[in-house]
C-alpha positions in Angstrom: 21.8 108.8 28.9 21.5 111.8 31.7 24.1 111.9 34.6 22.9 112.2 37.9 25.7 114.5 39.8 23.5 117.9 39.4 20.4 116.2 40.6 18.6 116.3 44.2 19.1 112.5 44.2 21.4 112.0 46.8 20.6 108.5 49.2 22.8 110.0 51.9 21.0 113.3 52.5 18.8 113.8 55.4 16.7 116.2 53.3 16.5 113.5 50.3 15.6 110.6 52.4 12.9 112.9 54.5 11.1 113.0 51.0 12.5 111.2 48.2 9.9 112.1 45.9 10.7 115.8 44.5 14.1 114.2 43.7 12.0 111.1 41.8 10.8 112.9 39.5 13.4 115.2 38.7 15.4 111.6 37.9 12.1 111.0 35.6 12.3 114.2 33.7 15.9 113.6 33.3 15.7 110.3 31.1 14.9 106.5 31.6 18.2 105.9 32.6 20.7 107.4 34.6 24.0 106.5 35.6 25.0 107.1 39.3 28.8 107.1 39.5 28.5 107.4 43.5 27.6 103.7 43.5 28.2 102.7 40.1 25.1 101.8 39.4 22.2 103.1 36.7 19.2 104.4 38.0 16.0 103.5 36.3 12.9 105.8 37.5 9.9 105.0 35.1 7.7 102.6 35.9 7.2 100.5 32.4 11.0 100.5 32.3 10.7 98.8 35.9 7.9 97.1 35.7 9.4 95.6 32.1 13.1 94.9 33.6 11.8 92.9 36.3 10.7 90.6 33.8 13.7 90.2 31.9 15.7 87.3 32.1 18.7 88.9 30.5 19.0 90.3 33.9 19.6 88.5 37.8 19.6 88.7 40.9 23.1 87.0 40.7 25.5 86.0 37.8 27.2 83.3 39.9 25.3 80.9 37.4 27.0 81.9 34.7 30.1 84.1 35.2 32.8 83.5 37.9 33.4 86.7 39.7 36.1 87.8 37.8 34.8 86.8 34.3 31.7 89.6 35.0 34.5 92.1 35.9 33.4 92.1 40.0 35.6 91.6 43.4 34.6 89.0 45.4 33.4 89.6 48.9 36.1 89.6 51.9 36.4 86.2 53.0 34.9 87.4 56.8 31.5 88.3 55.2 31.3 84.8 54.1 28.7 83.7 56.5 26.6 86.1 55.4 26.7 85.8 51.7 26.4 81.8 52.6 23.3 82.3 54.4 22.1 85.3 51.7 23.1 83.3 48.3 21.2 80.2 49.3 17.8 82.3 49.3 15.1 82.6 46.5 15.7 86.1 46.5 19.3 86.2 45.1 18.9 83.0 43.2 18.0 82.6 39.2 17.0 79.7 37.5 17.5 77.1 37.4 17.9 76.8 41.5 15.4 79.6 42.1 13.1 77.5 40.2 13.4 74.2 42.6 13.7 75.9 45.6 10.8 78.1 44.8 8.1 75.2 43.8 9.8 73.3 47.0 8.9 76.2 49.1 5.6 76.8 47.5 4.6 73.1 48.7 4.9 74.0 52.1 3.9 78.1 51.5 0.4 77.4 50.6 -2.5 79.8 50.3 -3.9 77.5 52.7 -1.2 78.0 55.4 -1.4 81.4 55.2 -5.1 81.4 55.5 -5.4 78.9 58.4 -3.3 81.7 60.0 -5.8 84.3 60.1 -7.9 84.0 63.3 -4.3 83.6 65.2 -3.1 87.0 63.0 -6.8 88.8 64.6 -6.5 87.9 67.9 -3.2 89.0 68.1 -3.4 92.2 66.3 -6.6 92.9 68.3 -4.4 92.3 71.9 -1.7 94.4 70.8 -3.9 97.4 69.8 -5.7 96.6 73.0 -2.4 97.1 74.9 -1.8 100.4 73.0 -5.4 101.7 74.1 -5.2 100.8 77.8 -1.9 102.8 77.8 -3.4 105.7 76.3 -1.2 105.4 73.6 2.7 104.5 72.8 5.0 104.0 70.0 3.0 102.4 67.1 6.0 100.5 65.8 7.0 98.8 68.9 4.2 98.2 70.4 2.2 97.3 67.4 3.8 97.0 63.7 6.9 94.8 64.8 5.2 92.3 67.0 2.4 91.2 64.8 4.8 89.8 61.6 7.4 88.8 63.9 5.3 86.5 66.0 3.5 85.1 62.7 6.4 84.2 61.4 8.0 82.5 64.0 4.5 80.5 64.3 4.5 79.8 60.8 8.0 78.5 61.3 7.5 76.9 64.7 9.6 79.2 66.6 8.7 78.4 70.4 8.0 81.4 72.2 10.8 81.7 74.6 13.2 82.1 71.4 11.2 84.7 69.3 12.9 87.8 71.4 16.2 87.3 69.4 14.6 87.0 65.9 14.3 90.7 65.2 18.0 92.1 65.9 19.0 89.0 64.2 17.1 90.3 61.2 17.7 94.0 61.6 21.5 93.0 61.4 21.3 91.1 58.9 19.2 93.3 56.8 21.6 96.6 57.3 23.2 94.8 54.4 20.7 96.0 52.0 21.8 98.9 52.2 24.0 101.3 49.3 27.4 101.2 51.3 27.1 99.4 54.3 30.0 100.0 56.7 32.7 97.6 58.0 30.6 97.9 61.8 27.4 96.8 60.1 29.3 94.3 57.8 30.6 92.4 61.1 27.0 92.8 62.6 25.1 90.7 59.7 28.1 88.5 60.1 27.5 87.4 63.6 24.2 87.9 63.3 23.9 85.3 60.6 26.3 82.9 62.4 23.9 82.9 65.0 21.2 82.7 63.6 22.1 79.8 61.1 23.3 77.8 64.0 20.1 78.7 66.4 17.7 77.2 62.9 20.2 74.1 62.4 18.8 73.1 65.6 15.2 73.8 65.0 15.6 72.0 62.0 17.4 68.9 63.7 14.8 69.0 66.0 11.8 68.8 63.6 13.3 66.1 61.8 13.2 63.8 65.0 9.6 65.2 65.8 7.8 67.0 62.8 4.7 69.5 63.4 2.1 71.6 61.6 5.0 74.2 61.0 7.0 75.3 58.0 10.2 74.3 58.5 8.4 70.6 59.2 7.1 71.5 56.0 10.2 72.7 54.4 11.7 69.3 55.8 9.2 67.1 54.2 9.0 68.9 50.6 10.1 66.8 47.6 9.0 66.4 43.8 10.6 64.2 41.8 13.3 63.5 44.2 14.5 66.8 44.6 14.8 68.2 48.6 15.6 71.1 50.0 19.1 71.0 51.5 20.1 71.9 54.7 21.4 75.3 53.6 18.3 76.2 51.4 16.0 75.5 54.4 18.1 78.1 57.1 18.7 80.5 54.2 14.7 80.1 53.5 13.3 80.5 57.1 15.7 83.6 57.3 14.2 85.2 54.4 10.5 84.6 55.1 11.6 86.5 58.3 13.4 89.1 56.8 11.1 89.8 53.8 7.9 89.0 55.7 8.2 91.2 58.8 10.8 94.0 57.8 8.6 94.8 55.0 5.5 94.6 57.1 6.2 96.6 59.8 7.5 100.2 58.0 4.8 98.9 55.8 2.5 99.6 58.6 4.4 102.8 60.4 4.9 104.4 56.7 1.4 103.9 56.5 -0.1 104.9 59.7 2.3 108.3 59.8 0.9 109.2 56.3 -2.9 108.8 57.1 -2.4 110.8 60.3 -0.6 113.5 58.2 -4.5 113.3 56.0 -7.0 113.6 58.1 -9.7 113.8 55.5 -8.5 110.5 54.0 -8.5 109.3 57.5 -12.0 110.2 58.1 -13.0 108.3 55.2 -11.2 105.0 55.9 -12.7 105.4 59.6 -16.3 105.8 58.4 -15.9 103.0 55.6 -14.0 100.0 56.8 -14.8 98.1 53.8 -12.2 100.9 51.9 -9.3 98.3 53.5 -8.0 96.6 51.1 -7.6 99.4 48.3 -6.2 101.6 51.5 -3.3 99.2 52.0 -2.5 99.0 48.7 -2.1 102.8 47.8 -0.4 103.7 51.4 2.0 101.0 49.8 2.1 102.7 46.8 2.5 106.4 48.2 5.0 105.5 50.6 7.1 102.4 49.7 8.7 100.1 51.8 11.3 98.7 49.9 12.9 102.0 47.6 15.2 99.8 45.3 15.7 96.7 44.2 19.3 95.7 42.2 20.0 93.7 39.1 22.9 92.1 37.4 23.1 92.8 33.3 24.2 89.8 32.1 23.7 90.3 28.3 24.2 93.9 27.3 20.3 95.7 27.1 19.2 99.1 25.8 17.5 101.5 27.1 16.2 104.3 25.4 19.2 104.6 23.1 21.4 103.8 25.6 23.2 100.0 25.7 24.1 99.2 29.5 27.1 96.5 29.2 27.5 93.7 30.8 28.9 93.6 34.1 26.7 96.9 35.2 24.1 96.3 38.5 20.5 98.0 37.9 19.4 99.8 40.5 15.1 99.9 39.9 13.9 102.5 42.2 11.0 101.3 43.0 9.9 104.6 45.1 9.9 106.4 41.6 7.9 103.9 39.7 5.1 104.1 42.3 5.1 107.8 42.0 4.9 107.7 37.7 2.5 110.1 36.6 2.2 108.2 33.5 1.0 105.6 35.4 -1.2 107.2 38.5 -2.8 110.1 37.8 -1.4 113.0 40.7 1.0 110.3 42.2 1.8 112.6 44.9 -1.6 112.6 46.3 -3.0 110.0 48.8 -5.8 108.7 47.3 -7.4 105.5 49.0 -10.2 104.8 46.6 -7.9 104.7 43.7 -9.0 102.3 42.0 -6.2 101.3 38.7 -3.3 100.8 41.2 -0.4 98.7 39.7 1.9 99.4 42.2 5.3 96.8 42.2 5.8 97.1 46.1 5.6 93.3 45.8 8.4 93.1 42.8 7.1 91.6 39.5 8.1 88.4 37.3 10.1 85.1 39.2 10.6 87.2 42.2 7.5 88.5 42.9 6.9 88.1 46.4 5.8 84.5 47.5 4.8 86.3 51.3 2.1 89.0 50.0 -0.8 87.4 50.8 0.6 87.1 54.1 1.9 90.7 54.5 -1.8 91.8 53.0 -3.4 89.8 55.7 -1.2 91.2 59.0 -1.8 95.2 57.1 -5.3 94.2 57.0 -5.5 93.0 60.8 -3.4 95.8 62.2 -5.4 98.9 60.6 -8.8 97.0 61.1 -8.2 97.0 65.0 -6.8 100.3 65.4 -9.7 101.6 63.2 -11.9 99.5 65.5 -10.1 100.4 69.3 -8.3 103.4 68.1 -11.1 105.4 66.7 -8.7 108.5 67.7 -5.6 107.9 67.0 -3.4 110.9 66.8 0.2 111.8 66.1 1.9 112.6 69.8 4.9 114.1 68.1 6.7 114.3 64.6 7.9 111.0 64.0 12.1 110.4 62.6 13.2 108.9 59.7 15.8 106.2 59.8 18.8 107.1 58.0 18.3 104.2 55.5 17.3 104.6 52.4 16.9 101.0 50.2 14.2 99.9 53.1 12.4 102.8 53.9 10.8 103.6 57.6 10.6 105.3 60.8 12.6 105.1 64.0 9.6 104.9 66.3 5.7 106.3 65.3 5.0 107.9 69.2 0.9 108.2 68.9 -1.9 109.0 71.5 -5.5 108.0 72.0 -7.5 110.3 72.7 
């Protein structure tokens, strides 16, 4: 086991979350396991030792199915964060079998490929208006003006969100999702709070409307899913629609401005993709890959495991850096170079095993729309000035993406 205290690893750092990579693979030369006393946690940079943990069920998003809090050796949340961890521990994502399962193939009924794919023409048209918008103007900020809108209005039409209530949805999530992060203060504690008060109350109603007069949307969906009498409850359903919203726009959008700010940084890859639109779908793919959205992603040990030589105990949280396994040499030949005809490219922005992502066609599709209209409108797109990190490190992206047209 290697230590990480002397290594340029540090989440906090301006300079580290900048460019997290150098510090990636000095975690990889270090060992396949590291432990980080700053957040008690181990660090695991390789991507088989990822790839193969996210697998393994002697691992979980939670141990609340098995251990109280004080049998696994943890403190239970402060009782005012306890709309939050309602709304959050209802979720697939922090669920394990055998609730993940139900709720899962419940969801799935409603989820469909074809859902998602009746979506597309809306998912054009839209991306093509708002790159249209950004053309007239000569320009803008990318993120606003593009990246957030598209997944934020296709998921509130997916869930039958009316128009005049989709404004709220994204600081709602942003609050929410500030949670995520390593050591998230007391201020942005109380913010996912209300924020998920609020937000649980405002999709109570949506839902107690839809039940009176169902539609074509998921949450009428969500509503009407059974199998062999099982239902979602009222919880699962809120704590669902929040994290289709969460998951399928805050990954889509720095997604898109990660992206977009690393193809304007290579022009010659640029050129490529410009004169070869068919070069697409592998593009989105490795700018997910070379820039990750999602850095880390935490597990639970509930049975003791070894790595390496070295047996984590029970009781210890995982911390997969997901930014490191997309950057394995052993796995992508020069990982540091943008390469969008790669061809082998396993990356696990997505996640792997019970929890892969259930929205990736979805967040393929948007990707897909966005860059193919500002390939299309935007034929010379260029950075107006040096875009700025936000000061988060588990979800990883820009504060703004302020471009020109030419």
């Amino acid at each position: 086991m290697a230590a990480a205290s002397d290594l340029a690893f540090d989440p906090w750092d301006p300079a580290f979350l900048a460019d997290p990579y150098p510090a990636y693979a000095e975690l990889r030369a270090r060992g396949r396991v590291i432990r980080y006393e700053p957040t008690d946690q181990w660090l695991i940079p390789h991507h088989a030792d990822v790839s193969a943990l996210l697998r393994d069920r002697r691992l979980g998003r939670t141990y609340r199915h098995r251990f109280s809090h004080q049998e696994f050796g943890r403190t239970p949340p402060p009782p005012e964060q306890e709309p939050f961890h309602t709304l959050n521990d209802h979720g697939m994502l922090d669920l394990e079998p055998p609730d993940h399962t139900r709720i899962r193939r419940l969801v799935s009924k409603a989820f469909t490929p074809r859902t998602v794919e009746r979506l597309k023409p809306y998912v054009c048209a839209l991306a093509g208006e708002l790159v249209s918008g950004l053309v007239r103007e000569g320009g803008g900020d990318l993120l606003t003006q593009v990246a957030e809108p598209l997944p934020v209005a296709v998921i509130a039409e997916m869930l039958g969100v009316p128009e005049a209530d989709r404004a709220q949805l994204r600081p709602w999530s942003a609050d929410i999702c500030g949670m995520y992060e390593l050591t998230p203060s007391p201020e942005t504690a109380a913010r996912a709070v209300r924020a998920s008060v609020e937000f649980s109350g405002y999709l109570r109603e949506l839902i107690a409307a839809r039940r009176k007069e169902p539609g074509e949307d998921l949450i009428s969906g969500l509503i009407a899913a059974h199998d062999e009498g099982d239902r979602l409850t009222e919880q699962e359903m809120i704590s669902t629609a929040v994290l289709l919203l969460n998951a399928g726009h805050e990954a889509t959008v720095n997604a898109t401005v990660n992206g977009w700010a690393a193809l304007l940084r290579h022009p010659g890859q640029l050129a490529a993709l410009r004169a070869d639109h068919s070069l697409v779908p592998a593009a989105i793919e490795e700018l997910m890959r070379y820039d990750t959205p999602l850095q880390l992603f935490e597990r639970w040990v509930l049975e003791d495991i070894e790595i390496d030589g070295t047996t984590v105990p029970r009781g210890a949280e995982i911390a997969m850096l997901f930014g490191s396994a997309n950057h394995d040499p052993a796995v992508f030949p020069e990982p540091d170079r943008l390469d969008l005809t790669r061809e082998d490219n396993p990356h696990i922005s997505f996640s792997a095993g019970i929890h892969y992502c259930i929205g990736a066609p979805l967040a393929r599709m948007e990707l897909a729309a966005s860059m193919t209209a500002l390939l299309r409108q935007a034929p010379t797109l260029a950075l107006a000035q040096e875009p700025v990190r936000k000061p988060n490190f588990v979800i990883r992206g820009l504060e703004g993406l302020r471009v020109e047209v030419r």
